[in-house]
N, C-alpha and C positions, 0 to 999 in steps of 0.2 A: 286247878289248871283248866285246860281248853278241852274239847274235844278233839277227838282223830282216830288214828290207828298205826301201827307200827306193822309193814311188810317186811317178815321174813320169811326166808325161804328153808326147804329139807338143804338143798346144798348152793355151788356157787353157777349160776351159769341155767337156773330153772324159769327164767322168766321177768323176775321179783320189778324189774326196770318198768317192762311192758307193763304188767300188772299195773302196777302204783300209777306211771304217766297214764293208762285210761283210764283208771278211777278217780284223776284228780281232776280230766278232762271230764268227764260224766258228771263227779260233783259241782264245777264250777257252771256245767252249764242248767244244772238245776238249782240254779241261784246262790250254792253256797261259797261263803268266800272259804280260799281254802290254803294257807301256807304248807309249804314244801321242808324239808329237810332231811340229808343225806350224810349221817353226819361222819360216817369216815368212809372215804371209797379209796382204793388201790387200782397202781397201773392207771391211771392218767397221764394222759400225755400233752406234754406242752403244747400252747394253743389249739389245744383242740377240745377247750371247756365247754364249748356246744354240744360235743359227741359223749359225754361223760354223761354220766347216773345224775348225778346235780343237775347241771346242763339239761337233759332233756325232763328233769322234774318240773323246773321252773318254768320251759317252755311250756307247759304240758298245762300248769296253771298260768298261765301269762299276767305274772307279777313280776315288778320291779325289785326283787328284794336282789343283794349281792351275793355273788358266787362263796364271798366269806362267810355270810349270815347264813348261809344252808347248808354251810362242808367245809365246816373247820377244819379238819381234818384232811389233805390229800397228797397222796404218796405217788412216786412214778413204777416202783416194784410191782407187777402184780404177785405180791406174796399176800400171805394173812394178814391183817392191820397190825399184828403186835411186833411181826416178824419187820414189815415193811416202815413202819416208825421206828423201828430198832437201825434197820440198815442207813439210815437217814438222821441218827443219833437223834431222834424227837422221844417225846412220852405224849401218849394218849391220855388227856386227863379226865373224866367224867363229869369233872364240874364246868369245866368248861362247854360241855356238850350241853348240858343241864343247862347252863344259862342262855343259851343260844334259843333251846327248843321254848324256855319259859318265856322270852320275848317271842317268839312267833306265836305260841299260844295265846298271849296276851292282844294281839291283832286281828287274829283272825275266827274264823267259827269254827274250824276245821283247820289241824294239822295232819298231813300225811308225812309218815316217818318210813323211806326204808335202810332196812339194817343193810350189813357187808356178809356175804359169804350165808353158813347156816348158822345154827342156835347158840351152840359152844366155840364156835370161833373165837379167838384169844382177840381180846383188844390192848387190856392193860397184861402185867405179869400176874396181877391175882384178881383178873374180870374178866369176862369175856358177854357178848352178843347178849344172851340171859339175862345178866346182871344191869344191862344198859336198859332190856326193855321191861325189867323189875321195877328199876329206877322212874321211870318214865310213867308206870302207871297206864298207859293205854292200850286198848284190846289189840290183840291181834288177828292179821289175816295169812295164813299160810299157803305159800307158794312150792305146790309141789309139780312132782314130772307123771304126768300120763304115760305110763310105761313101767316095761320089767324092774324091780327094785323101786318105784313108785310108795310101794304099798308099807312095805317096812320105813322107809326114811321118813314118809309124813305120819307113822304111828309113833316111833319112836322119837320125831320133832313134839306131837301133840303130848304126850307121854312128860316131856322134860317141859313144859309151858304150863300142864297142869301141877306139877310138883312145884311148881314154883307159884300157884297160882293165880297166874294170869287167863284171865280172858281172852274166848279165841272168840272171832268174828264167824269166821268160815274156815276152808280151807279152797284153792283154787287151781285147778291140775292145768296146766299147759301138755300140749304136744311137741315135744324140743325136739323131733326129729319127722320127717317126711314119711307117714307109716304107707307104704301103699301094699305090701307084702300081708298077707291073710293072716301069718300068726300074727306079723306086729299090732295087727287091728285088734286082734285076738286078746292078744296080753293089756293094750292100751281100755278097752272096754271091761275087763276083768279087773283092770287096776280101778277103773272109776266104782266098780259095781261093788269091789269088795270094801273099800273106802265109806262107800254110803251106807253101807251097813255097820262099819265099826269103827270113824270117828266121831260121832254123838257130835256133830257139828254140823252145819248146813256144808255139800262138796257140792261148788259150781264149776263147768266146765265138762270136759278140756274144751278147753283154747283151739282154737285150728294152729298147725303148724303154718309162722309166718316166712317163707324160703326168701321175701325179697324186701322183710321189713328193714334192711342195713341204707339200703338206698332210698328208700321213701319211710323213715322212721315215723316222722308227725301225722301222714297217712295212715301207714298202720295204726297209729294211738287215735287218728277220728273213726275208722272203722270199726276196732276192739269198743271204744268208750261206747257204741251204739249194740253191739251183740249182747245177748240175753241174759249172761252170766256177769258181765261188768255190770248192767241196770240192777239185776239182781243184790251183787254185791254193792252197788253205791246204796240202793237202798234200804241193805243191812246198818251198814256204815250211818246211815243218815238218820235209822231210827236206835242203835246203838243195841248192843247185847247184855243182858242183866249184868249189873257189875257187880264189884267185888261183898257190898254191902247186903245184895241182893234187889236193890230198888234199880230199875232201868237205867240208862244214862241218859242225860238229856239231850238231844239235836240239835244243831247250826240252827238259830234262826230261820223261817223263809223268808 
């Protein structure tokens, strides 16, 4: 299949949106063509597929493909996907996922995939998040939180991606709250410090805390796509992390 990455996060609500829409902004403007896909999001709401995880992926890459081609998948519950296909009497099928991602693979030089929620989130009744990005084959890049309880949720994320052994890219901390108080600074810089020393993976970041990215969101994703840690990360992404063989993977075309 194609190249790409798969963004998941430690939990729900750490970033993962931001993340993937500057990295696909960053990659598409260093030439690569780059499809999008989201393949199950929760709590959507009607007419409002612009403001949705899909929605701001595809603007992010500004391509033509359809809301259906990128997120099969979409529920209005925000429950867990398996909960919220259940309240909706649908099944979440993985081949169907499967075929979706292998046509856009097929297109482009670069897929960016992000998951729903964290690792073990249930999608079917005997699969969840893991199993989707087993299935799928491509590295990933983890999206954790710059802060208290940072440290454990992106170890024991990295922890169940190696068991399974998948390829990580990186890992990428956000600041999901306003630290302006000494200890939160405190704990936010201890959570980066003790990370670089014990995920054996390249940690970019934190992120600045974005307080007004809801109202100028495409802003926020040109300013992030240009900051030190997205350049970073696209050009992880772009030169790919040994894979599973041992031999490199190979990059988008320039």
């Amino acid at each position: 299949m194609g190249n790409g990455v798969v963004v998941t996060g430690t939990d729900t609500g750490v970033g993962k949106t931001l993340v993937s829409s500057a990295l696909v902004r960053k990659l598409v403007q260093t030439g690569c063509s780059v499809g999008v896909m989201k393949p199950v999001e929760t709590g959507v709401l009607p007419g409002q597929l612009n403001e949705s995880d899909a929605g701001r992926l595809l603007a992010a890459a500004g391509v033509s493909d359809g809301i259906e081609e990128v997120s099969p998948y979409r529920f209005l519950t925000p429950l867990a996907p398996l909960a919220a296909a259940s309240a909706q009497g649908r099944v979440i099928e993985m081949q169907e996922i499967m075929g979706r991602y292998e046509r856009l693979a097929s297109r482009y030089s670069c897929v960016v995939i992000e998951g729903a929620g964290g690792l073990l989130v249930p999608i079917g009744t005997d699969w969840d998040m893991r199993d989707l990005i087993g299935r799928i084959g491509l590295p990933v890049v983890l999206v954790g939180r710059a802060g208290l309880g940072g440290v454990n949720h992106a170890l024991l994320t990295l922890e169940g991606l190696r068991h399974r052994h998948c390829a990580i890219v990186a890992v990428v901390l956000n600041e999901t709250a306003l630290s302006t108080a000494p200890v939160q600074q405190e704990q936010c810089a201890s959570t980066v410090a003790l990370l670089r020393e014990r995920a054996g993976v390249p940690v970019l970041g934190p992120l600045p805390y974005q307080p007004h990215f809801g109202s100028d969101w495409s802003g926020a994703v040109e300013a992030l796509a240009q900051s030190g840690p997205i350049r970073e990360l696209a050009d992880l992404v772009w030169k790919g992390p040994v894979g599973r063989s041992g031999s490199p993977r190979r990059g988008p075309e320039p």
